[in-house]
C-alpha positions in Angstrom: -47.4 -26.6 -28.3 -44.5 -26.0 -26.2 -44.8 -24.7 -22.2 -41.5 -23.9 -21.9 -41.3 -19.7 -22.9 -39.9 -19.3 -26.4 -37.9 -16.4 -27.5 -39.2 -14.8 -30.8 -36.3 -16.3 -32.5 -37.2 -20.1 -31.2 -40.6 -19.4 -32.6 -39.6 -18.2 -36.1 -37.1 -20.9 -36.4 -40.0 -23.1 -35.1 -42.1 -21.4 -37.9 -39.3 -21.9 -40.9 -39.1 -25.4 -40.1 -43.0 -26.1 -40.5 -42.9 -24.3 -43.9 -42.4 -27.8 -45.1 -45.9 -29.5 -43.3 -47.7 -27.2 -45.1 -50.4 -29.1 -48.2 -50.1 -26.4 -51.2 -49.8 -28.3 -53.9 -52.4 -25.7 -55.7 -50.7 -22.2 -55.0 -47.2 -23.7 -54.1 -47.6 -21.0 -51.4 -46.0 -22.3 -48.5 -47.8 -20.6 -45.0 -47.2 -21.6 -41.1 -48.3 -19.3 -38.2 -48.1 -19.4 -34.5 -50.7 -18.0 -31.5 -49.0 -17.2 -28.3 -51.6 -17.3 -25.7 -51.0 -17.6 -21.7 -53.2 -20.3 -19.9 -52.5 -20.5 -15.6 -50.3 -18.4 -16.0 -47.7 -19.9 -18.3 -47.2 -18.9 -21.9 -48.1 -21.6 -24.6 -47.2 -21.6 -28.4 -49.6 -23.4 -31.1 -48.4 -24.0 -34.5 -50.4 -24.3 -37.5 -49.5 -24.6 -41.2 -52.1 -24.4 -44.4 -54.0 -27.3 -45.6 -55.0 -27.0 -49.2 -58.0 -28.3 -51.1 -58.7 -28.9 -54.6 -62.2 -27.1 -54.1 -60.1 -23.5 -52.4 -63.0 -22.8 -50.2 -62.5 -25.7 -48.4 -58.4 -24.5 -48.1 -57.3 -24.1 -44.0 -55.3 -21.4 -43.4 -52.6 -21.9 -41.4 -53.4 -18.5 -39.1 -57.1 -21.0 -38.5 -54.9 -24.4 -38.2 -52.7 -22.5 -35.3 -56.0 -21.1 -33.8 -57.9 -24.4 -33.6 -54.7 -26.6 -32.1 -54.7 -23.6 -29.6 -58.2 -24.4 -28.7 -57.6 -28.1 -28.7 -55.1 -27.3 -25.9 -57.5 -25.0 -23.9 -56.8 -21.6 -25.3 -59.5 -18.9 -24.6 -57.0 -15.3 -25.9 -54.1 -15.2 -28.3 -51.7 -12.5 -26.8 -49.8 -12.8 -30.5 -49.6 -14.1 -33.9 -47.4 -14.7 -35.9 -46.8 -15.7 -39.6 -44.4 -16.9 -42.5 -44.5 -18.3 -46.0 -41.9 -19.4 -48.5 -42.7 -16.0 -50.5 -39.9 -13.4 -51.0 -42.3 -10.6 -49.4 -43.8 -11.2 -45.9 -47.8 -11.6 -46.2 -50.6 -10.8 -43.9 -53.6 -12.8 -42.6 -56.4 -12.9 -45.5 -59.9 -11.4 -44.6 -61.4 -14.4 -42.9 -58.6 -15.2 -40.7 -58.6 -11.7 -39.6 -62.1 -12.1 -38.7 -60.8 -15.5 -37.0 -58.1 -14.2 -34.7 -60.5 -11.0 -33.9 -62.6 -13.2 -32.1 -59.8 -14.6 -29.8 -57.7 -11.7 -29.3 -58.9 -9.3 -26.7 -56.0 -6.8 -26.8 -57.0 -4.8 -29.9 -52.4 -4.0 -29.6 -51.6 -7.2 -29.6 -48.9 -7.9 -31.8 -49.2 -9.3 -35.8 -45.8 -10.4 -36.9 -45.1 -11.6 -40.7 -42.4 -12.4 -42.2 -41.0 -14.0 -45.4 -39.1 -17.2 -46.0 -35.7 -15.6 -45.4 -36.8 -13.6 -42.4 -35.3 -10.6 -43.6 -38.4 -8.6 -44.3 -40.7 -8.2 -41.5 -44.8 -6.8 -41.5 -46.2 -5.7 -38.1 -48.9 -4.7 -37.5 -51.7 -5.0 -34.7 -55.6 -6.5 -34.6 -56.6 -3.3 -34.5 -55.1 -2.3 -37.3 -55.7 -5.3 -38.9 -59.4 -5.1 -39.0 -60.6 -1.9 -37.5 -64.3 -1.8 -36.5 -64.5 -5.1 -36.6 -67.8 -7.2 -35.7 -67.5 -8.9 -32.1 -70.4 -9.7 -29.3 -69.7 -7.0 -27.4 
């Protein structure tokens, strides 16, 4: 986590460099993801990278790892997420992370950035897009 306010480059650079933390020795696909969220006012980053398993149900996603060091720092809303892996095409959040992030982001705009290894090819999207109709509390 970083308090300082990073620039969207400082966070995918950030984000390139974590490629390498991530455990995928199953899929060899490489993931890391980010959750800007504001606490007292100041805007926080959390990082997260995949964490595979040899049973893939029990794999972490990295959109889940960023979410849950987020939370470990006090987080309550993600204002954006973000995402890249070492593929040649930029990938979006699977299913259950979409479920994940729904319950944290309250702005159904809030931004959904993904990119692939080279940063040259970008997917953006929003929550709402991402999972419209989605089941919440309210």
């Amino acid at each position: 986590m970083r308090k300082e306010l990073m620039k969207q480059d400082d966070i995918l650079a950030a984000l390139k460099d974590k490629l390498s933390h991530s455990h995928s020795p199953y899929s060899g696909v490489q993931v890391a993801a980010a959750v800007e969220y504001i606490q007292n006012g100041e805007t926080h980053i959390a990082f997260g990278v995949n964490v595979e398993n040899v049973s893939y149900g029990l794999t972490v996603c990295a959109e889940r790892s960023a979410i849950s060091n987020a939370i470990i720092e006090g987080m309550k809303h993600i204002t954006a997420l973000y995402v890249i892996s070492n593929q040649s095409e930029a990938i979006s959040p699977c299913g259950a992370c979409r479920q994940v992030v729904s319950e944290f982001i309250d702005n159904e705009d809030a931004p959904v950035l993904c990119f692939d290894h080279s940063l040259q090819k970008k997917w953006e999207s929003t929550l709402g897009e991402l999972l419209p109709n989605r089941f919440t509390l309210k």
